[in-house]
Every structure is written in structure tokens, then in C-alpha cells.
VOTOR-626424 format. One record per residue (C-alpha): residue in three letters; x, y, z. Coordinates in steps of 0.1 Angstrom, whole numbers. Example, Ala and Ser with C-alpha at 12.3 -4.5 7.8 and 13.67 -1.06 7.14 Angstrom:
ALA|123|-45|78;
SER|137|-11|71;
//
This chain:
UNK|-343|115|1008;
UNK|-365|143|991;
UNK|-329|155|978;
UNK|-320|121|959;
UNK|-358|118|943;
UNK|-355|151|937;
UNK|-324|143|915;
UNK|-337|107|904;
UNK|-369|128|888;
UNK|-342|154|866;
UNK|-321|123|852;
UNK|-356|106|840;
UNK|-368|136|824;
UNK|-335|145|809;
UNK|-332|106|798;
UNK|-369|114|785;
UNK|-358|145|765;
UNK|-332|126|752;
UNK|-353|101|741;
UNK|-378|125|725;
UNK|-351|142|705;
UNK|-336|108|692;
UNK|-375|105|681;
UNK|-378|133|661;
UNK|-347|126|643;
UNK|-357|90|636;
UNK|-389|109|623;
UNK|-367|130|602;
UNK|-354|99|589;
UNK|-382|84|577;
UNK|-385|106|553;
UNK|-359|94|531;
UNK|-377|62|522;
UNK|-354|31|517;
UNK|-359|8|489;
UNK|-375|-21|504;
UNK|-405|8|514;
UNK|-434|12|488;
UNK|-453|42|500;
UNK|-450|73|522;
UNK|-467|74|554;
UNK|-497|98|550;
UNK|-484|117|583;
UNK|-456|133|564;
UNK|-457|155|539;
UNK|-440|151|504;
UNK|-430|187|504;
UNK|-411|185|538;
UNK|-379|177|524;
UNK|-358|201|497;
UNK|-349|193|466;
UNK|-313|182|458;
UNK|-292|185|428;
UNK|-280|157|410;
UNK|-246|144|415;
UNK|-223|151|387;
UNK|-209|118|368;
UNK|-181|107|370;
UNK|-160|97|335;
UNK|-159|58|347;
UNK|-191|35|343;
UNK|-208|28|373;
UNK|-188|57|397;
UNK|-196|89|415;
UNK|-166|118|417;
UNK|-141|114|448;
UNK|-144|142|477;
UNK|-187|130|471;
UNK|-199|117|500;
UNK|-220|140|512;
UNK|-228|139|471;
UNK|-232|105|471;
UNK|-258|107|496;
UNK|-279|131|483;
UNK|-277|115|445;
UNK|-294|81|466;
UNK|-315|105|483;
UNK|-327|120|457;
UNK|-332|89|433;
UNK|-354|76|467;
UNK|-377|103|466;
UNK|-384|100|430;
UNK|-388|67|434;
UNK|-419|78|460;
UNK|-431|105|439;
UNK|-435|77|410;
UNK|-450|56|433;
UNK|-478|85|447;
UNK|-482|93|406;
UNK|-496|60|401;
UNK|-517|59|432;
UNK|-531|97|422;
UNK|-535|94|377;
UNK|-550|130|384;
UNK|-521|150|395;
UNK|-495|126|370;
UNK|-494|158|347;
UNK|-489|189|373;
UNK|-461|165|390;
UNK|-444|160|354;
UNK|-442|194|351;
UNK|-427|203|383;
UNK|-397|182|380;
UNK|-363|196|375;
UNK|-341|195|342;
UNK|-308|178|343;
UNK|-284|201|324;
UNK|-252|187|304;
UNK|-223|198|290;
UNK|-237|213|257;
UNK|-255|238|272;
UNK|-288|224|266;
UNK|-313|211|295;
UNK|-325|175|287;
UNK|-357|163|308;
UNK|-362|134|326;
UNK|-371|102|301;
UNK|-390|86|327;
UNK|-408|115|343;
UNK|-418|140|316;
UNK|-442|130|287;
UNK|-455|154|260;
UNK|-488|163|267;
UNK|-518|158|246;
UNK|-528|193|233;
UNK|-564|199|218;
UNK|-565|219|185;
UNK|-581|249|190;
UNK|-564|269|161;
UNK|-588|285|136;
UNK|-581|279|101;
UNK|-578|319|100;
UNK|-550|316|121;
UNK|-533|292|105;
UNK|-526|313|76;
UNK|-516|343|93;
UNK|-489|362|71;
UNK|-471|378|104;
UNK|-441|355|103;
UNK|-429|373|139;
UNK|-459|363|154;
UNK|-450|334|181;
UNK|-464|298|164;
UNK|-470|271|185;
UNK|-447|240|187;
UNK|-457|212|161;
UNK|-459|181|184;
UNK|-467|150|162;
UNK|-459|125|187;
UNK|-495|135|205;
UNK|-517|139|175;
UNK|-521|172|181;
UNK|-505|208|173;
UNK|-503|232|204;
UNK|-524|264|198;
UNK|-518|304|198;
UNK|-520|320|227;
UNK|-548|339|229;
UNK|-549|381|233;
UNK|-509|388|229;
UNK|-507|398|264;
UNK|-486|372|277;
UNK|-445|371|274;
UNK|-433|349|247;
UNK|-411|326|258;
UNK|-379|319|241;
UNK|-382|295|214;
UNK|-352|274|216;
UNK|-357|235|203;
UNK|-354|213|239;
UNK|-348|177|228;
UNK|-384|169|247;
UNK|-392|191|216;
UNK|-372|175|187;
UNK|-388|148|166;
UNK|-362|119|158;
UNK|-372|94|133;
UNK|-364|58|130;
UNK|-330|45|118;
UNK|-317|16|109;
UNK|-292|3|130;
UNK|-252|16|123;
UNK|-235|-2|95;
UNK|-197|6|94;
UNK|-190|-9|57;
UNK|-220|-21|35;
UNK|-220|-59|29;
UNK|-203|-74|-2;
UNK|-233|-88|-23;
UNK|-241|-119|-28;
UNK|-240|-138|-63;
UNK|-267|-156|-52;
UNK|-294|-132|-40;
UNK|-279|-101|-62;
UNK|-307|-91|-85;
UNK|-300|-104|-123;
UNK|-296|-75|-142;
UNK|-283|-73|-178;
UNK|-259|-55|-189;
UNK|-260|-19|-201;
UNK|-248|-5|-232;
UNK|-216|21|-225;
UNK|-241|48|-238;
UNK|-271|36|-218;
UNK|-284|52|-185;
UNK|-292|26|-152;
UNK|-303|30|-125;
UNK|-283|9|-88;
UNK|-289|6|-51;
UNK|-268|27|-35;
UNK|-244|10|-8;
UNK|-250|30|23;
UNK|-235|27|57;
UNK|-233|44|89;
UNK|-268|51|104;
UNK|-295|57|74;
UNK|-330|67|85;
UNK|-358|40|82;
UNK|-384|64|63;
UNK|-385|100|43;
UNK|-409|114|22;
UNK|-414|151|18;
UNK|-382|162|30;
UNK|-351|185|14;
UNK|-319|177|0;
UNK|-300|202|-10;
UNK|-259|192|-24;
UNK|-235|214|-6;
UNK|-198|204|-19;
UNK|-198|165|-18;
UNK|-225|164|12;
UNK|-262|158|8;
UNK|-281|176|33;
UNK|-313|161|43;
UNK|-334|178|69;
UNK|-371|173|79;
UNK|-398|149|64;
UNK|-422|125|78;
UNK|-426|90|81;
UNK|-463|73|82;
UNK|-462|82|114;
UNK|-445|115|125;
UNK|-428|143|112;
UNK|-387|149|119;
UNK|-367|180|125;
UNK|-338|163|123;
UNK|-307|166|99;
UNK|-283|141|83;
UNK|-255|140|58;
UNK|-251|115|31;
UNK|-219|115|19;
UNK|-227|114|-19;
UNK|-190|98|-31;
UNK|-187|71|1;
UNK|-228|68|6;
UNK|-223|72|43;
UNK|-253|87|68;
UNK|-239|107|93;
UNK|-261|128|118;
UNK|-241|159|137;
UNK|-249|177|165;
UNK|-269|208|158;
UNK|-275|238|176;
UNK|-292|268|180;
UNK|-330|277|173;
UNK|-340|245|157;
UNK|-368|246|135;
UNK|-401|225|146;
UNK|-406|193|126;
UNK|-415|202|92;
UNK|-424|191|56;
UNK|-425|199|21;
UNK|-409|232|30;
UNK|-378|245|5;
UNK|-345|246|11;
UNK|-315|269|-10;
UNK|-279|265|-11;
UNK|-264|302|-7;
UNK|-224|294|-4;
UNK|-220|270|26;
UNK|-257|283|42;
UNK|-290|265|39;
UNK|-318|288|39;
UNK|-351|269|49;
UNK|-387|283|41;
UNK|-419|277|50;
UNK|-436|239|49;
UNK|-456|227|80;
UNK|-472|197|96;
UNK|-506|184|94;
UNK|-528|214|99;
UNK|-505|238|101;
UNK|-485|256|81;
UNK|-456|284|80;
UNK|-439|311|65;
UNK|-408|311|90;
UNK|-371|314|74;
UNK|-345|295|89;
UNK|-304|296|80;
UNK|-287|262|89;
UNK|-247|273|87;
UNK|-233|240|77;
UNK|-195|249|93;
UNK|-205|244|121;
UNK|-241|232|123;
UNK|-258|259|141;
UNK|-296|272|137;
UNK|-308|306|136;
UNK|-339|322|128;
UNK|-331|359|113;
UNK|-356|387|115;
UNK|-365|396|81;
UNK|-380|425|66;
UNK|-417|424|52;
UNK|-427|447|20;
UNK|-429|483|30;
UNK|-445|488|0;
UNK|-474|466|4;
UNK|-477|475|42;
UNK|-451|458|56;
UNK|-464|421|42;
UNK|-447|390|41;
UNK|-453|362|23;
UNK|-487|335|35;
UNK|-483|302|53;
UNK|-473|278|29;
UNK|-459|245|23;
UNK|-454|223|-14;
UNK|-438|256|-33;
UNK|-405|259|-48;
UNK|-377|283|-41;
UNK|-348|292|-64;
UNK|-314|316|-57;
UNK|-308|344|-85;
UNK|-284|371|-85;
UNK|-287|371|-46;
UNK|-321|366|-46;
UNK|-348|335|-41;
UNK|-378|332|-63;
UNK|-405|318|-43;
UNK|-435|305|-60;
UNK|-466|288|-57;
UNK|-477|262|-31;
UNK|-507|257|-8;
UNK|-516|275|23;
UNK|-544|250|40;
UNK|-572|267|22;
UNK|-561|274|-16;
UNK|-534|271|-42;
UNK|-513|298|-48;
UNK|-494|315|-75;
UNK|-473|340|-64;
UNK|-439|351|-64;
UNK|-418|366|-41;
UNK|-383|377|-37;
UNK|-363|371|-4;
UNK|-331|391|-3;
UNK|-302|370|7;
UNK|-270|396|-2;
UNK|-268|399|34;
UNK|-278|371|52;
UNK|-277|388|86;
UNK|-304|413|69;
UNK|-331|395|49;
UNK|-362|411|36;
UNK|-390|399|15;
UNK|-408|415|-20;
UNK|-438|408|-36;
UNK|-426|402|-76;
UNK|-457|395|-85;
UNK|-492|391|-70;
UNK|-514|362|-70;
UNK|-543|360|-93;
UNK|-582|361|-85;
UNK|-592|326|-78;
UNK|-627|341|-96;
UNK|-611|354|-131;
UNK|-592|330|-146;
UNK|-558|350|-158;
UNK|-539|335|-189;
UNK|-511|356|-182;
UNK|-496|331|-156;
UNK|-501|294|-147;
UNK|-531|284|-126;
UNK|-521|279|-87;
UNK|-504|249|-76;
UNK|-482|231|-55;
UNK|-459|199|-57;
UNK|-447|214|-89;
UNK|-414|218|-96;
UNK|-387|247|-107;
UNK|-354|254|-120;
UNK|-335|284|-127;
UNK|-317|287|-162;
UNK|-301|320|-163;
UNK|-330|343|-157;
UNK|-357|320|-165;
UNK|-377|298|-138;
UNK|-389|269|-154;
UNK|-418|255|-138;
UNK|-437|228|-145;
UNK|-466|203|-136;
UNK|-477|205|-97;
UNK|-514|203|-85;
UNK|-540|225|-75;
UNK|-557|196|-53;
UNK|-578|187|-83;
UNK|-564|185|-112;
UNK|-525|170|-118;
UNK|-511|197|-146;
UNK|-487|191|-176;
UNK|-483|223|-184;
UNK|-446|241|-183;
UNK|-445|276|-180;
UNK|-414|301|-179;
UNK|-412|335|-155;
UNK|-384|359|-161;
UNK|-369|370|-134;
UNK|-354|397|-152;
UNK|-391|412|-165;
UNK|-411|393|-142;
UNK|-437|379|-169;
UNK|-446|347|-173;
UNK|-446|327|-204;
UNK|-465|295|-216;
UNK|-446|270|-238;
UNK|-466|257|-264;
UNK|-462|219|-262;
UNK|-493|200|-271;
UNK|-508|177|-247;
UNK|-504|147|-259;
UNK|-470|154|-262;
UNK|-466|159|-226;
UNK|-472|140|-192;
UNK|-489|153|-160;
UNK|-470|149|-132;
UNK|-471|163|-94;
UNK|-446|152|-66;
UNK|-419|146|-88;
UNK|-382|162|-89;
UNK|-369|182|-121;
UNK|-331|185|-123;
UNK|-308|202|-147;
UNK|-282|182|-163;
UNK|-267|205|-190;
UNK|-290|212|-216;
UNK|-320|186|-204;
UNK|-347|190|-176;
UNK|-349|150|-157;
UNK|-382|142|-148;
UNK|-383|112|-119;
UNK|-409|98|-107;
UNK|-440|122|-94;
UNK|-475|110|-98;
UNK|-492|114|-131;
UNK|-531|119|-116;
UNK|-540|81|-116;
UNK|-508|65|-97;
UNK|-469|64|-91;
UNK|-439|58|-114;
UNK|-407|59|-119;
UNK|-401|67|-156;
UNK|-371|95|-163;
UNK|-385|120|-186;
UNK|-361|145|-206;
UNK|-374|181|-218;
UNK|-347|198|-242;
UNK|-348|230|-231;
UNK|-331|241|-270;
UNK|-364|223|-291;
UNK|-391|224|-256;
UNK|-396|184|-266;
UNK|-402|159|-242;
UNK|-381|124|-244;
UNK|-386|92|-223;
UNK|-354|70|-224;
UNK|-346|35|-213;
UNK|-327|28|-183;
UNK|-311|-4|-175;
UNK|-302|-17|-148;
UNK|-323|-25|-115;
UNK|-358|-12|-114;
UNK|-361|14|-88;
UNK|-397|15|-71;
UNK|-425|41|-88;
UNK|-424|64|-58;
UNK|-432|107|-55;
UNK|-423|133|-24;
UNK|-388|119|-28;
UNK|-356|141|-32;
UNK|-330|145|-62;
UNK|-296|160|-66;
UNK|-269|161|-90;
UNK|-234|148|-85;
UNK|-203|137|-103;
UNK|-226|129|-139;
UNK|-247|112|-114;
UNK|-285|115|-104;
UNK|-288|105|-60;
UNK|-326|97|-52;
UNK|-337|95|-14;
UNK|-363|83|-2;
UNK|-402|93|-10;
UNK|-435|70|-14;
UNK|-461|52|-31;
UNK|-488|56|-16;
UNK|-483|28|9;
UNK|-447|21|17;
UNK|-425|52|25;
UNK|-390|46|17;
UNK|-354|49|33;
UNK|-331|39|6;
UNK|-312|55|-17;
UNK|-307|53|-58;
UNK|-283|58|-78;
UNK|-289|71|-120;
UNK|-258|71|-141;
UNK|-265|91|-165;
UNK|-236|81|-192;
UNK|-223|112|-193;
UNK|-208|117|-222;
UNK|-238|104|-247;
UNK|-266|128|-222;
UNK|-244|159|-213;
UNK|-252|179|-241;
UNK|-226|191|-261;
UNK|-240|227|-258;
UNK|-225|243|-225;
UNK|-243|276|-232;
UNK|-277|283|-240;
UNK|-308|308|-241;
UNK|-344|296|-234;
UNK|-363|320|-261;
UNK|-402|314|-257;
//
């Protein structure tokens, strides 16, 4: 009798170990909340379970890879828990931010790691930068990431101590603006909305709305574009509401708006920075973004669209210097070098110029050509600082002409030989002149075309003409449709044809694109070859 209760007593406990071990993996289970559950139970804790990878996709819509389903079930697992951890974010506002920051990256193909849309969200980063630092002339120095989309520009790390990190662009990082939505062919027009526009004598210049398709940006003032072959390259800018980092190329013989895939160390959204053409390279300088501003040199190789940011070589001979934070200066290639002058650093106008040595783009290093002057003496010898001018190289002679200094909107056209490196005044007499800031200066043959700018009270869109032979201004007639006064907008020449993109009026910033025909054979001057002699 004792011998059967005896063995009646093991079976119950071994039934009630069984039992307790069915428990604890029912326990176990519980942790892997199904989707009809809303919260975790405040027993378990969030960190009891490991992270899983993601499950790789699979090349058909709505498919996970064969041999996956021990995949499979992780992927749902995994979606489940972040489904709880949203769920506990919204309970607990005060931890939303260390959570965002803990989760994972998902990494693709391209070798770049793209967050998780729904999980991470740029902070919101006081300004703490002095304007001291701002205008630092260390261009090696780490500068903090410009992130528009918060209001606010991330600050330098304090005391130098710290490892930089490496500064390659993550898409969380890259600012794209608006575009308008993809048009494979542009539409015929329309006899009955087409604007009426008269006819233009065969010797006359007008101006058209340019046809574009593919996917155009919405908005662009401030930005480059800079003609390599038959491709406009536009990079950078800002809307009213952001500034971009990213690049597109406009066809200039079909009009089309393409935007490739770019790699590499991806500059942080700028604008009014310069960019020069050297062979298939686009060299990239300076600009900025709200309160701050640069002196960084990017090369965007356009074979085969990749970024890099050299290291390049200050002045020895002025103790190692380097040129200061600037943005709204202009930048133009000579005999394997780039004239940089003028702009605005945040705190002054400046007038300086400096050489950057592209023979070697793997090896570029800078040169003061000559230093700016005292903002307490007034020097005749050279213009008066300023920025949002504009200049053109003619041999060995930078024309420059008009700009700002934040006060007063200048008419003034002065000439610096790179050769001697003097400056030179050209004597035009005011009246005979216009003031003009924002505007784009092109060379087509012997003439300098003035369009658009700002002349000190408002915007236009007249098309001046300097001789450079006589140093006389013309204003000619253009027929055609009236293109909309605008300034920070960007010109290039192509095929006896002027391309405008985009720029603003003080209200509306534009998208579109215009085209000037210039008649070529009544404005190409008949004189190929000429000397600027002031």
C-alpha cells in the first residue's frame, strides 16, 4: 500500500514538473507579443529577448527567400517587438529619443546604411556655436552637420579631445528638395492657353519656356550650375524652406532632369557656394547654410558621380593659412589655377583673392594672391568688399563687377590681372552704368550678359551687354515671353543659347527653366580675339 502511494506521489510531481516547465515556456512565449496584444506585461522585461536581423527580401513583391523559415519567423518576430517598443514610446514621450537612437540600421546593397523611416527622426539641436567659430579658417577642423529640417545647425565639439567620427553623408543626413512629379515627354501646347507672343525679327534676341521633362525640382535659388559637355550640373540651393545637397542634370539639348546616384563624402546642404569645371571634375568651395559658413573644397567626379573631400594644403608662407568661411564669392579656373574672390564670412565683406592649385587634383593647396584690405582705410587700389557680385575670366583678366557689401548695391566693374595681380578700375560713369547684385554675368564672344540681379530697390529681368572692346554698357530688346524679374538664379552658355534656372524675387522661388536665344549671328561678335587694355 505505502509502495503504490509511494509511486502515485512521484507520477504527480513528475506530472507537476512537467507542468511547470510547459509554464515557463508559455512564459517565454509571451514575449513575442501577437498582434491583437497592445502592451507588454510590466513583469517582463523589454530587454529579455535579443535582437534579430532582418530577413533579406526577396526579388518578388510581397515574398520572403525559400530555405526562410526559421527567417520568416524571426522577420514577424521582430516587426512584433517593434511594434511594442512603438507602443511603450508613446506611453513614455521621455525616453522616445534614447530608444530612436538605439535602433539598428538596415543595410542595402549600395553599401550605405539607411535608418528606419518610422523610428529615427533628426533631433532638434540648440545653436551653441559662437560667431568666432563660425569663421574659423582651419578647413580640417571637423564642422558640424548643417541640419535644416530642425531649425537648427549642430555645434562644435568642444576641447578636441574626442574622436572624429567619419564624415560620410547617411541619407538621414541628406536634404532632398521637392520635385515635381516625373514627366516622360513635355505636353504639346495648347493654341488656346499658349501665351500670344509676337513675332521676333531673325536678328532679334527672345526669351522661351523651356520644355522640361523627367523629374525637375519644385524650387532653387542660390544654387550652382556649371555646363560640363551637353549636361548642366545643378547641385545645392535652398527653397523657402530648406537647403539641398542634392545633384541633378538637365540635359541642356533635350531639357530633361535627371538625378543619379551619388556617392562618397557628400557635402552638407549648402548655398551660394562656387562651383569650377576642371575637365570632367567639379570642384565645389565654400557657401554655407543659415548661420554657418565654410571653407571646405569638395571634387564631384562626374564619370561616375562619386564625392570626395581632398586634403589641401594651406599657405606655408603665411603660416600654413587657408582661406576664411565664406559663402556669395566667385571662383574662376586659370592656367590650372582658381581665382577666388570676395564674398561674406557672417561678420564682413571681403576682398580677397586666393589661388587654389588644381594641376593635381589629388594634391591641392591654397595661396594668398592678394590680401584683403583694412575695413578702417579705405584703399583705392582695389574694389570695396562684396559679395553676390559676379566674375569672368578673359585671358588673364577677372572681370568683376557689381555685388554688395550688405549696404550698398555697387555698379562699379573692376579688372584683376592674374598675371600681375593688380587690380584696375574701369572708368565708366555712373549714369552710364546699373547697380546690380545677385545677378549672373556670362561671356558670349566679345560681350559680358547681365540677367537679372537686383538693382538696390527691386528685381528684374532686363539683359544688359558690356563690350568688353569700348567698356560700354547696352540694354537690348528681347522678344518673346517675358521671363519673371528674379536674382540668386543660375546661367550657362550653350549652343548660341543662354539656359536660366531657377532663382527668386523676393517672394516666389522658382523651378523653371528659360531659355535666351541670342541670334547668333547678329550678337556673336565678329571679333574672335581680343585684349582687355584698362
Amino acid at each position: 500500500m505505502a509502495d503504490s502511494s509511494r509511486a502515485s506521489s512521484d507520477k504527480d510531481k513528475s506530472k507537476l514538473a512537467l507542468r511547470t516547465k510547459n509554464t515557463t515556456i508559455r512564459s517565454q512565449k509571451i514575449i513575442q507579443l501577437s498582434p491583437s496584444e497592445t502592451s507588454r506585461p510590466q513583469d517582463i522585461p523589454e530587454d529579455s529577448e535579443l535582437p534579430r536581423e532582418h530577413a533579406p527580401r526577396s526579388h518578388t513583391p510581397g515574398h520572403l527567400p525559400s530555405k526562410s523559415q526559421d527567417k520568416r519567423k524571426k522577420a514577424s518576430d521582430l516587426a512584433l517587438r517593434q511594434r511594442s517598443q512603438s507602443l511603450k514610446d508613446a506611453q513614455s514621450p521621455s525616453s522616445s529619443r534614447s530608444a530612436s537612437s538605439s535602433i539598428p540600421q538596415s543595410s542595402h546593397g549600395n553599401g550605405h546604411s539607411t535608418p528606419k523611416t518610422q523610428e529615427n527622426k533628426l533631433p532638434n539641436i540648440p545653436l551653441t556655436a559662437s560667431p568666432s567659430s563660425l569663421v574659423s579658417s582651419n578647413p580640417t577642423a571637423p564642422r558640424p552637420l548643417n541640419l535644416r529640417s530642425t531649425s537648427a545647425i549642430a555645434s562644435k565639439p568642444l576641447g578636441g579631445t574626442s574622436p572624429v567620427p567619419q564624415r560620410n553623408i547617411t541619407p538621414i543626413q541628406r536634404q532632398t528638395p521637392l520635385k515635381k512629379s516625373f514627366v516622360a515627354f513635355p505636353p504639346l501646347p495648347d493654341a488656346k492657353t499658349a501665351p500670344d507672343v509676337k513675332p521676333a525679327p531673325a536678328s532679334g534676341m527672345y526669351w522661351s519656356k523651356a520644355p522640361l521633362s523627367g523629374t525637375p525640382p519644385h524650387s532653387l535659388r542660390a544654387h550652382i550650375t556649371t555646363l560640363i559637355g551637353s549636361s548642366i550640373y545643378i547641385f545645392g540651393g535652398c527653397s523657402s524652406l530648406a537647403c539641398f545637397n542634392e545633384l541633378y542634370v538637365l540635359d541642356a539639348d533635350a531639357f530633361y532632369f535627371s538625378t543619379p546616384y551619388v556617392c562618397g563624402d557628400i557635402p552638407v546642404p549648402l548655398r551660394a557656394m562656387t562651383c569650377t569645371a576642371v575637365g570632367k571634375k567639379m570642384i565645389v568651395f565654400g557657401g554655407g547654410d543659415g548661420p554657418a559658413y565654410y571653407n571646405d573644397v569638395y571634387i564631384l567626379d562626374t564619370v561616375n558621380f562619386r564625392w570626395t573631400k581632398p586634403v589641401v594644403l594651406g599657405d606655408g608662407r603665411a603660416g600654413d593659412r587657408y582661406p576664411s568661411r565664406r559663402r556669395a564669392h566667385t571662383a574662376c579656373l586659370y592656367r590650372n589655377g582658381i581665382y577666388v574672390f570676395g564674398g561674406g564670412d557672417g561678420v564682413r565683406a571681403l576682398n580677397d583673392v586666393w589661388r587654389l592649385d588644381v594641376a593635381d587634383t589629388n594634391k591641392l593647396s591654397w595661396k594668398l594672391i592678394s590680401p584683403p584690405a583694412s575695413p578702417s582705410i579705405e584703399d583705392k587700389t582695389k574694389p570695396k568688399a562684396r559679395g553676390y557680385h559676379t566674375a569672368n575670366m578673359v585671358g588673364s583678366k577677372l572681370i568683376i563687377f557689381g555685388g554688395s557689401d550688405g549696404g550698398e548695391c555697387f555698379r562699379d566693374v573692376w579688372i584683376f590681372d592674374a598675371a600681375t595681380s593688380l587690380f584696375s578700375p574701369v572708368s565708366i560713369p555712373p549714369a552710364a552704368s546699373y547697380p546690380r547684385l545677385s545677378h549672373t554675368a556670362t561671356i558670349v564672344g566679345s560681350y559680358l550678359f547681365v540677367i537679372g540681379g537686383h538693382d538696390g530697390v527691386d528685381y528684374c529681368h532686363e539683359v544688359l551687354l558690356l563690350n568688353l572692346v569700348t567698356m560700354v554698357w547696352d540694354k537690348r530688346h528681347v522678344y518673346g515671353s517675358k521671363m519673371e524679374s528674379r536674382g540668386y538664379h543660375g546661367t550657362v552658355l550653350h549652343d548660341s543659347r543662354l539656359v536660366v534656372v531657377g532663382g527668386f524675387d523676393g517672394g516666389t522661388v522658382f523651378g523653371d527653366v528659360w531659355i535666351l536665344e541670342l541670334a547668333v549671328h547678329a550678337y556673336y561678335s565678329q571679333i574672335s580675339h581680343f585684349s582687355i587694355d584698362v
